[in-house]
C-alpha positions in Angstrom: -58.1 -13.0 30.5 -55.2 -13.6 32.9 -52.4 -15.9 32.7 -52.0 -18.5 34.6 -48.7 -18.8 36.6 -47.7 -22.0 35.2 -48.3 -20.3 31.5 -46.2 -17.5 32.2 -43.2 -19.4 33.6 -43.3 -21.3 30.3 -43.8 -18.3 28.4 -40.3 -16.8 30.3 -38.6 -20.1 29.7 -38.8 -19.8 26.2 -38.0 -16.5 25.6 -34.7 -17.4 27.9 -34.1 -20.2 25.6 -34.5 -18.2 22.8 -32.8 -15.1 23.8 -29.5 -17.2 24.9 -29.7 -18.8 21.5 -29.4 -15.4 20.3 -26.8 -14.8 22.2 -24.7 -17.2 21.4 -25.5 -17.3 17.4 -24.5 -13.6 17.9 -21.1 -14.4 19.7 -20.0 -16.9 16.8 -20.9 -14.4 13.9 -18.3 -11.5 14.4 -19.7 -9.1 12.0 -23.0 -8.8 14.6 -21.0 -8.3 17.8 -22.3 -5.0 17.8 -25.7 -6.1 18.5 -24.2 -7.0 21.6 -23.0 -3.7 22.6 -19.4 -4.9 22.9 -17.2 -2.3 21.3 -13.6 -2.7 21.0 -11.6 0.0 20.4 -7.6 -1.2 18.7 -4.5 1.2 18.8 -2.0 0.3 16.6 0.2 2.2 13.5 -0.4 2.0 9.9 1.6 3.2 6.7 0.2 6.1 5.4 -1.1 5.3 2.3 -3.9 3.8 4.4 -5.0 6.6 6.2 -7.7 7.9 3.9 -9.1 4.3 3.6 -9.6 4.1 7.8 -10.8 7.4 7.8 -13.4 6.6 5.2 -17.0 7.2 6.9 -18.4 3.5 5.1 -15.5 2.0 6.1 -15.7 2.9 9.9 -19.2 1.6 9.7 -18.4 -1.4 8.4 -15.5 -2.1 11.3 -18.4 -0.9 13.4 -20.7 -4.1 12.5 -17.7 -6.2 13.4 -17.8 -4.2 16.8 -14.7 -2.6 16.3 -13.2 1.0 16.3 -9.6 1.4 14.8 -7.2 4.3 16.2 -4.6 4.4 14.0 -1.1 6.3 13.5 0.2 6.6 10.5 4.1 5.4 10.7 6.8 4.6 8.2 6.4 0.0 8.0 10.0 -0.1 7.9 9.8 2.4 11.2 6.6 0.7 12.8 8.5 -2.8 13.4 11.9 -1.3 14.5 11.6 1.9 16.5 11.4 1.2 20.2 9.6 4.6 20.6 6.9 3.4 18.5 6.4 0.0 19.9 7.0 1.3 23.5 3.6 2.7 23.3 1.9 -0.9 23.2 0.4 -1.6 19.8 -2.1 -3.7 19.5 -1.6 -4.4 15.6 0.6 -3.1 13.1 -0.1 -2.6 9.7 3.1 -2.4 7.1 3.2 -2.5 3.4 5.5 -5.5 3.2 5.2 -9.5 4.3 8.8 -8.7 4.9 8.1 -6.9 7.6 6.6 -9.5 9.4 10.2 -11.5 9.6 11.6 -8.2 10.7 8.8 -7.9 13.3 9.5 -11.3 14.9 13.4 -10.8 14.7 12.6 -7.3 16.8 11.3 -9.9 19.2 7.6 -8.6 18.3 5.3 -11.0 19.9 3.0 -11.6 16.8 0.1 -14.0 17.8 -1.1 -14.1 13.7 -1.0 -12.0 10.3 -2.5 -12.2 7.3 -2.0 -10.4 3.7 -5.5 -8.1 3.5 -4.3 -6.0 0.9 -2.1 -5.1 -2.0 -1.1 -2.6 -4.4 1.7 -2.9 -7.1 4.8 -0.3 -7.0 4.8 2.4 -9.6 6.1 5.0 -11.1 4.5 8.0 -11.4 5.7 10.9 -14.7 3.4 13.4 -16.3 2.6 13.1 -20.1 5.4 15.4 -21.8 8.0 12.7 -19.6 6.1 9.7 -21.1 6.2 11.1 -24.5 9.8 11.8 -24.6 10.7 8.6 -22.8 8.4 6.4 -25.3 10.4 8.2 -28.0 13.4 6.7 -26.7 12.4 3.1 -26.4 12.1 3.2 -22.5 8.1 3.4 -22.5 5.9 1.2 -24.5 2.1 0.9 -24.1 0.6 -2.6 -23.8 -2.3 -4.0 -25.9 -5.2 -2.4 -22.9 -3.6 0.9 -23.7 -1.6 0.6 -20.3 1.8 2.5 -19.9 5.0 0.1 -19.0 8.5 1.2 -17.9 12.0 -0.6 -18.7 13.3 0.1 -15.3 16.7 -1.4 -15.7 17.4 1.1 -19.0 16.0 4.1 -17.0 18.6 3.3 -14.0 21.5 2.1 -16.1 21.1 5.7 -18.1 20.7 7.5 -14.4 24.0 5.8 -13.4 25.7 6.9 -16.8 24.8 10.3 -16.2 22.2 11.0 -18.9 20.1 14.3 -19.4 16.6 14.2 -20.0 17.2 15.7 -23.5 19.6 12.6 -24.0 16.0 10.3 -22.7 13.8 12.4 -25.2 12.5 14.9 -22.5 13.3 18.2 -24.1 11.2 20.4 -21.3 13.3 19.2 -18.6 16.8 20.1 -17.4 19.6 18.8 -16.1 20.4 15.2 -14.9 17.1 12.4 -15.1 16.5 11.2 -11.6 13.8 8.7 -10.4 12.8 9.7 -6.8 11.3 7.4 -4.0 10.8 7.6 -0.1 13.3 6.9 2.5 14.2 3.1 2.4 14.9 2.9 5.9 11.8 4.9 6.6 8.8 4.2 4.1 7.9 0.9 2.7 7.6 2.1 -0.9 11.4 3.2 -1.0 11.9 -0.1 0.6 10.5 -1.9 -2.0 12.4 -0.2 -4.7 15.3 -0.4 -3.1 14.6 -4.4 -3.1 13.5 -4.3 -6.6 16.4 -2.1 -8.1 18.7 -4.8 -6.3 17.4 -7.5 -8.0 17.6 -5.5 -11.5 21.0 -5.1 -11.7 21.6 -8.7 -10.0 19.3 -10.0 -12.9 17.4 -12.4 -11.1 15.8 -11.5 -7.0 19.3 -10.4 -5.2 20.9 -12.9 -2.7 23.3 -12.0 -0.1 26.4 -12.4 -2.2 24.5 -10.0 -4.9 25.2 -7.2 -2.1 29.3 -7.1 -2.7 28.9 -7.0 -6.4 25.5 -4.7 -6.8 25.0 -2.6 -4.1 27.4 0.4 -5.0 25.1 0.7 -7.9 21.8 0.9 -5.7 23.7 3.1 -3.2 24.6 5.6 -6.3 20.9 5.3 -7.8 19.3 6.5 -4.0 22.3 9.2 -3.7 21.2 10.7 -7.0 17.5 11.4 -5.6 18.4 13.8 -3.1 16.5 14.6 -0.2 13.5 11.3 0.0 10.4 11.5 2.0 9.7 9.9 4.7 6.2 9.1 4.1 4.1 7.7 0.5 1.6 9.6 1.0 3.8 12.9 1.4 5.7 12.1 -1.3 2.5 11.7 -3.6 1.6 15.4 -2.2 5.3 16.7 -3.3 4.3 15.1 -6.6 1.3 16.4 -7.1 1.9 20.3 -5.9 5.9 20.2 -7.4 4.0 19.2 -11.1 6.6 18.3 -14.0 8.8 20.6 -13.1 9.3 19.7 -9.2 9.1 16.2 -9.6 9.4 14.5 -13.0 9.3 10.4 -11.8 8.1 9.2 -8.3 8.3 6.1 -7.2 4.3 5.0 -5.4 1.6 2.6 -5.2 -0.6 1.9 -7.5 -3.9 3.0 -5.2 -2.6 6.2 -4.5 -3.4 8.0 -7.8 -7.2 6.0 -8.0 -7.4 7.4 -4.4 -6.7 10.7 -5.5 -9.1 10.4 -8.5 -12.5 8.9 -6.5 -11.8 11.8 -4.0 -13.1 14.2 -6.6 -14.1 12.7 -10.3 -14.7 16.4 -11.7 -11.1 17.5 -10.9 -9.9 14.6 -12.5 -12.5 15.1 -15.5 -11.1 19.2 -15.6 -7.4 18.1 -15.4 -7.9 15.4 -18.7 -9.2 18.2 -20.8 -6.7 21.0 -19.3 -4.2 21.9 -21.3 -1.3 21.5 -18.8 0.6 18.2 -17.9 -1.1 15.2 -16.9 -0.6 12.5 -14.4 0.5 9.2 -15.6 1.2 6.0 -13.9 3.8 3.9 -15.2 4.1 -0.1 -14.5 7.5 -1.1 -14.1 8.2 -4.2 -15.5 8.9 -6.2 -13.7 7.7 -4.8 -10.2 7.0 -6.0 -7.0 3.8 -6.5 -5.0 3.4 -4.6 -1.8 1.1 -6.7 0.5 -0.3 -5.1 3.0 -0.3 -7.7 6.2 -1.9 -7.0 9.5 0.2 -8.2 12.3 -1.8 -8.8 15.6 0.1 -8.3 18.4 -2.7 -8.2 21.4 -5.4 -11.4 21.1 -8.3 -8.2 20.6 -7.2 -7.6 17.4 -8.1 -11.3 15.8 -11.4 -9.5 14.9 -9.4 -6.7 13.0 -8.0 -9.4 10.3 -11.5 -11.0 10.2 -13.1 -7.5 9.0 -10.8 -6.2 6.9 -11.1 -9.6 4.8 -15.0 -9.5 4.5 -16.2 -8.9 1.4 -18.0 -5.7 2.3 -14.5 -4.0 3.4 -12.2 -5.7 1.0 -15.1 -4.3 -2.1 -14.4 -0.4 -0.6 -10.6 -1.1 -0.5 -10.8 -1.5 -4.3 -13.8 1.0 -5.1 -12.9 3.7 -2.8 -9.4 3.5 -2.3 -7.7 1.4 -5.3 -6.7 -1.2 -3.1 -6.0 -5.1 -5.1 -7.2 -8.0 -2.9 -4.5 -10.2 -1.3 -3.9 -12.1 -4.0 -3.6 -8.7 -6.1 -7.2 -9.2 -8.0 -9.5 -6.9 -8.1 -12.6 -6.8 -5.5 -15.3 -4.9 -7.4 -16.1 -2.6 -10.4 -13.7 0.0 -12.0 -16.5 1.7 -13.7 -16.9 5.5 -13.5 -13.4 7.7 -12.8 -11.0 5.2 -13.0 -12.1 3.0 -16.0 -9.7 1.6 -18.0 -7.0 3.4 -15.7 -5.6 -0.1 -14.3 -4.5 -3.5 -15.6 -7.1 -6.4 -14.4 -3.7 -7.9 -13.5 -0.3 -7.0 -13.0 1.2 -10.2 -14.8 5.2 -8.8 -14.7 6.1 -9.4 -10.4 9.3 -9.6 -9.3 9.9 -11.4 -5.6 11.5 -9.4 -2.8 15.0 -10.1 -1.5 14.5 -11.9 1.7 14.7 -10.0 5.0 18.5 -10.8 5.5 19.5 -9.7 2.4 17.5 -6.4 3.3 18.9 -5.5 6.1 22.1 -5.6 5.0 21.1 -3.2 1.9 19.2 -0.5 4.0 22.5 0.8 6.4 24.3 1.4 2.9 21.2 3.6 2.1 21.0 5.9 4.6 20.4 9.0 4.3 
C-alpha cells in the first residue's frame, strides 16, 4: 500500500515538529549538547593539584556529555592571574586555589565575565608517624574524639622562631633545627595560603593591613627558615613522598592530595600501613584555612565549564576519586574503601584569609 502525498507531507511535518522540539529541549539541557555534535574545546591554566582530576578518564567523559573538552596547564594560582606571559596566551578560564585570586584577577585588569567556588580542600600539614609521636609527646599534637590528628600551629612556629631542635619538640630521630616547609607564596597557592594563615596567627585574630608593621618580620623569618620552596603542590607532595622522614619531616598541602595519592593504588597504601617503616600522616591545623577552588571565566564559552564541574556526577568523582570537599567544604559522596575514616566529615576549626590588599603587601617581603 502507498502513501498518499497528502499523508506523507503530514507524516514529514511532524517529524519536523518533533525533531526541532528535540532540538531545542537539547539546546536548554547542557549536559546533552553532545547529542548535538557541538564540541567545545576550552584552554585555560589550572593549579596543579588538579591535574590528576582532569586527566581522570570518567571525568573527561563526563565534561564530554556537557559537550566539552578541557586543555589545561598546570600553573602556580598566585602565577596564573599575574604573569603577563601566561595570560598573553588568551585563556579562556583559569582555575586558582583561592577566591582571593579572583580580586587579584580583576585588579590585573582580567576581564572576568563570572566565577564560582566548585571545589575545596582544607590546608594541611603533612609529618610521618615517628614526627606525630614525638610532637604529641610534647603537647603540640592531640587527636580528636574521630581519632583525627590536629596541630597547634601557633606553638609549632613560635618554637621554629625560638630556634628549637626536634629533640627539644620530642622528635629524637631527627636532627638539627624543626622546620615546617611549604611552596613558594608568590608562586603556589598553598604557600599562599599559609603565608595568609601564619599572618593571622601571630596577629591573633585574621591580619589587617596594620598587622603587617608589627607581624610580618615574624612570617618573613618563619618562610626564610624553610629554605629552598617549591613552586608547585603537587611537586612538593612528590619531594615529600620520595625525601620520606628524613628529607622532609612537615609539608605544608591540601587535604585531597594524600586521598589522591591513596585511590591511585589502595594495595600500596594497604602494604605501606602494615610496613614497618614511617608512615604518612596528615595533620589538621587548627585553625586552618579553606582553599576554594573558583573557576574564573574569562571567554563567554566557558559558562558551560562552571555548569559541569558543579553537576552532581563530577562534583561525586572530585570527592571519590580525587578527595576534593564540595564548595561549601561537605563531602559529595562515600569515603568507604581506602580512605575510611582518613578525613573529618567537617573541618569545623577555619580561619578567614587576609583580604587581597593585605596580601599583596605580605608576598614582596616573601620572596624568595
Amino acid at each position: 500500500m502507498t502513501l498518499s502525498r497528502r499523508a506523507f507531507g503530514v507524516g514529514l511535518l511532524g517529524a519536523g515538529v518533533v525533531g526541532t522540539g528535540g532540538y531545542f529541549a537539547v539546546r536548554d539541557r547542557p549536559e546533552l549538547q553532545c547529542l548535538l555534535g557541538a564540541r567545545t574545546t576550552l584552554f585555560g591554566f589550572v593549579g596543579g593539584e588538579k591535574e590528576a582530576l582532569l586527566a581522570d578518564p570518567d571525568v573527561i567523559k563526563a565534561l564530554g556529555a556537557y559537550g566539552l573538552t578541557v586543555n589545561s596547564r598546570v600553573a602556580g594560582s598566585v602565577e596564573m592571574v599575574r604573569e603577563q606571559a601566561l595570560l598573553s596566551q588568551h585563556p579562556q578560564f583559569l582555575w586558582p586555589s583561592s577566591s582571593i585570586m579572583v580580586d587579584i584577577a580583576r585588579q590585573n585588569g582580567i576581564g572576568i565575565r563570572d566565577d564560582r567556588v566548585v571545589l575545596n580542600t582544607p590546608i594541611v600539614v603533612y609529618s610521618w608517624q615517628p614526627v606525630v609521636d614525638g610532637l604529641m609527646k610534647a603537647g603540640l599534637v592531640t587527636v580528636s574524639t574521630e581519632g583525627h590528628h590536629q596541630l597547634d600551629l601557633k606553638a609549632l612556629l613560635d618554637a621554629i622562631l625560638a630556634g628549637a631542635d626536634w629533640s627539644k619538640l620530642g622528635v629524637n630521630s631527627l636532627y638539627g633545627r624543626a622546620r615546617i616547609v611549604s611552596t613558594d607564596p608568590n608562586r603556589s597557592n598553598s604557600g599562599f595560603m599559609f603565608a595568609g594563615l601564619v599572618l593571622s596567627l601571630f596577629s591573633g585574630n585574621v591580619a589587617i593591613s596594620g598587622d603587617l608593621a608589627t607581624f610580618g618580620s615574624k612570617v618573613q623569618a618563619i618562610f626564610r627558615n624553610m629554605g629552598f620552596k617549591s613552586p608547585s603542590s603537587g611537586k612538593l607532595f612528590d619531594q615529600y613522598l620520595a625525601g620520606g622522614l628524613g628529607g622532609e619531616p612537615m609539608i605544608v598541602g591540601y587535604e585531597n592530595q594524600l586521598v589522591e595519592w591513596i585511590l591511585a593504588d589502595p594495595a600500596r597504601w594497604d602494604r605501606i600501613k602494615t610496613s614497618p617503616g614511617a608512615k604518612p600522616v596528615v595533620l589538621y591545623p587548627r585553625p586552618t584555612v579553606y582553599s576554594a577552588h573558583p573557576l574564573i571565566v574569562v571567554d563567554e564559552n566557558a559558562n558551560r565549564l562552571i555548569e559541569a564541574l558543579a553537576s552532581p556526577r563530577l562534583q561525586e568523582l572530585a570527592w571519590t576519586r580525587h578527595g576534593f570537599r564540595g564548595p561549601l567544604g561537605a563531602v559529595t559522596g562515600n569515603t568507604d574503601g581506602a580512605i575510611s575514616g582518613l578525613l573529618p566529615t567537617e573541618v569545623d576549626a577555619v580561619l578567614p584569609m587576609p583580604d587581597a590588599g593585605v596580601m599583596l603587601s605580605l608576598l614582596p617581603t616573601l620572596a624568595s
